[in-house]
C-alpha positions as CSV (number, residue, x, y, z in Angstrom):
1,X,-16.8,-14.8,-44.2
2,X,-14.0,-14.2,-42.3
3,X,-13.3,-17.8,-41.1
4,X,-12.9,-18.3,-45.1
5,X,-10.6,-15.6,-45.2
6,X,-8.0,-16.9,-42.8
7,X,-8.5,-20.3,-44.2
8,X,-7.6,-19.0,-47.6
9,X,-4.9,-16.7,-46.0
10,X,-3.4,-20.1,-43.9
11,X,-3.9,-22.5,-47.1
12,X,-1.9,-19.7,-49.9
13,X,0.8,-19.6,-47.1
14,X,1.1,-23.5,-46.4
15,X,1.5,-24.0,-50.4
16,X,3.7,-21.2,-51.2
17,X,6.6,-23.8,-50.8
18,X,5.0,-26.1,-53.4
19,X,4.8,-23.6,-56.4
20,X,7.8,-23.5,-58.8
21,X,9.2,-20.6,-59.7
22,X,9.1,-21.3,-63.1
23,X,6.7,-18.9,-65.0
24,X,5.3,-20.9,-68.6
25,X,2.6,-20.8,-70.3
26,X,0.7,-23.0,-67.3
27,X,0.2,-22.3,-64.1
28,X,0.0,-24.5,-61.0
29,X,-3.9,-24.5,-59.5
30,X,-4.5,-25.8,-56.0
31,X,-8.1,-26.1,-54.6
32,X,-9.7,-25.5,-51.8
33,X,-12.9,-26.9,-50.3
34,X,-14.1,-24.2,-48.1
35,X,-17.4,-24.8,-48.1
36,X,-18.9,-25.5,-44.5
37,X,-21.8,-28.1,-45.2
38,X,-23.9,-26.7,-42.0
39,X,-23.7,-23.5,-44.0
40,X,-25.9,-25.5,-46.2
41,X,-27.9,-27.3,-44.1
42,X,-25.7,-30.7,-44.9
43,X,-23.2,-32.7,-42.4
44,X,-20.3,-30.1,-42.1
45,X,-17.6,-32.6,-44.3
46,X,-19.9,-31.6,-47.3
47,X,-18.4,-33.9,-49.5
48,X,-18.0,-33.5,-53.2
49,X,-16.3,-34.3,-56.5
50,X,-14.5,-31.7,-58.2
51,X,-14.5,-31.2,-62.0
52,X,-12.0,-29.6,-64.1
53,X,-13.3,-29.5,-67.5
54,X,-10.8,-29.0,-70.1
55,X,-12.1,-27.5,-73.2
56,X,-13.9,-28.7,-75.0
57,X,-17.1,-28.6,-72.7
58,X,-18.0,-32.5,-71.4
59,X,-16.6,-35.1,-69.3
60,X,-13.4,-36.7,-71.5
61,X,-10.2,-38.7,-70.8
62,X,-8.2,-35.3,-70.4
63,X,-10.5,-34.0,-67.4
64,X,-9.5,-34.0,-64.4
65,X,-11.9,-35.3,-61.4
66,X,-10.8,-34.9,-58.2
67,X,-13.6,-37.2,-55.6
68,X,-14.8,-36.8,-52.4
69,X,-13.4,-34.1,-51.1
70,X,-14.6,-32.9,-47.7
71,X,-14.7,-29.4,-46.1
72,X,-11.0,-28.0,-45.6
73,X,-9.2,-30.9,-47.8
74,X,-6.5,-29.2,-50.3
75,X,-5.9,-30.4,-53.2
76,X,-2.8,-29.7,-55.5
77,X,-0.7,-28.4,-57.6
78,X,-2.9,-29.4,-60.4
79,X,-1.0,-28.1,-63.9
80,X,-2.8,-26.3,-65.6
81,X,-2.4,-24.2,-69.4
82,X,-3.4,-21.0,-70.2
83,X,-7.1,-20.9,-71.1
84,X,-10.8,-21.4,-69.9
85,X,-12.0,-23.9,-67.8
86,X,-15.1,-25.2,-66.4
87,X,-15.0,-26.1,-62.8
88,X,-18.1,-27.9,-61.2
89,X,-18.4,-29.2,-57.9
90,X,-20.9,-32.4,-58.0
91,X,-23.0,-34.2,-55.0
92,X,-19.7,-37.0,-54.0
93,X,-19.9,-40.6,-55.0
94,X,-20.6,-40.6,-58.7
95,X,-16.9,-39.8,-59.9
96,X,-18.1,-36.1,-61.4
97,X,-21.1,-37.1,-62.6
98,X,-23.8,-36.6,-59.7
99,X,-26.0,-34.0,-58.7
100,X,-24.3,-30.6,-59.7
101,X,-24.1,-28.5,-56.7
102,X,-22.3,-25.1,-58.8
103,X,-20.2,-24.4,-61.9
104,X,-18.2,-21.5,-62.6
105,X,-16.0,-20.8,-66.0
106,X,-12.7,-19.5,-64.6
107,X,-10.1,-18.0,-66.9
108,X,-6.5,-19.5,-66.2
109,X,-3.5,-17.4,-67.0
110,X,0.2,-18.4,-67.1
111,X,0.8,-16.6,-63.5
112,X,2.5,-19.0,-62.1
113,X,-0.1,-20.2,-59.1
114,X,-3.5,-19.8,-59.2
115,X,-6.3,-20.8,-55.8
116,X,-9.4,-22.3,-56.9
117,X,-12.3,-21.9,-54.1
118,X,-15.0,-23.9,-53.4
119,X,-17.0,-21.5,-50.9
120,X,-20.3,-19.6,-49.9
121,X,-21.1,-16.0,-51.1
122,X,-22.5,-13.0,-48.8
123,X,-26.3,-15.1,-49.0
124,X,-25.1,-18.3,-48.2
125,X,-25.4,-19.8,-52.1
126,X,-22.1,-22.4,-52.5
127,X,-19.8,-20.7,-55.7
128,X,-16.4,-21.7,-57.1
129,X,-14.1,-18.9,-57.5
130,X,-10.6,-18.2,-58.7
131,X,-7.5,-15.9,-57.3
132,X,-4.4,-14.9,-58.6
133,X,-1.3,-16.3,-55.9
134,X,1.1,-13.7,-55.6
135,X,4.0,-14.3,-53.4
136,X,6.1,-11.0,-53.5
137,X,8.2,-10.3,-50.8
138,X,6.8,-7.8,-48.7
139,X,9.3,-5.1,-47.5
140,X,10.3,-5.4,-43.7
141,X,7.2,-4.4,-41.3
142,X,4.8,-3.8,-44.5
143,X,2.0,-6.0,-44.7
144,X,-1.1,-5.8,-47.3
C-alpha cells in the first residue's frame, strides 16, 4: 500500500503543471494505472482498457476509451463535466468491451483536477477510485 501511495503522491506532483487554473463547471481527470499485475497473479504490465462512461449507462460515440494501458502509464487531462460517471477497467485488446475486471460510479465535481485510480484495496481485490487534487500552497516548512 505504500508503494501506491508515493506513486500517487509522485504522479499528483508530476501533473500539477498540467492543470489549468481555470475553475468551470468541468474538471480536468488524469488516471492512473496503479495496479501491479503480480498483485493479481497476472504479468506485472497488467494491461487494460479504461472506460469512461458518460451518462447515459452504455458504450456510445461520446465515451471515452482509453486502451491498453499498462501498470504505471498516466493518462491525461481528460475534461470532464460535472456529474456521474461510470469507470470500468476491461481485460486489454477488445477496445472497452472485454472481460470487465472492476467498475466503480465516481461522482465528478467542478474542482478543478480530479485523480482517477486504478489500484488494489487492503485484500488484494483491483478497484477504481477517485480523489480530489488540491494544490494549495503549503506555508514554508508545513507539510500535510
Amino acid at each position: 500500500m505504500r508503494r501506491i501511495s508515493s506513486f500517487m503522491a509522485a504522479g499528483a506532483l508530476a501533473l500539477a503543471p498540467l492543470i489549468a487554473a481555470d475553475r468551470t463547471l468541468a474538471a480536468e481527470a488524469f488516471i492512473v494505472h496503479a495496479i501491479n499485475g503480480e498483485d493479481l497473479g497476472a504479468d506485472e504490465e497488467f494491461p487494460v482498457d479504461i472506460l469512461i462512461d458518460l451518462p447515459p449507462a452504455g458504450v456510445g460515440p461520446e465515451d471515452i476509451c482509453i486502451t491498453d494501458v499498462e501498470f504505471t502509464d498516466d493518462i491525461g487531462p481528460q475534461t470532464l463535466e460535472a456529474g456521474l460517471y461510470t469507470v470500468e477497467l476491461h481485460e486489454a485488446g477488445a477496445d472497452c468491451e472485454g472481460l470487465l475486471v472492476v467498475a466503480n460510479v465516481l461522482s465528478i465535481s467542478s474542482v478543478g483536477a480530479v485523480l482517477i485510480v486504478a489500484q488494489t484495496d487492503a485484500q488484494g481485490a483491483p478497484l477504481v477510485k477517485g480523489y480530489t487534487l488540491n494544490f494549495t500552497p503549503l506555508a514554508d516548512n508545513e507539510a500535510s
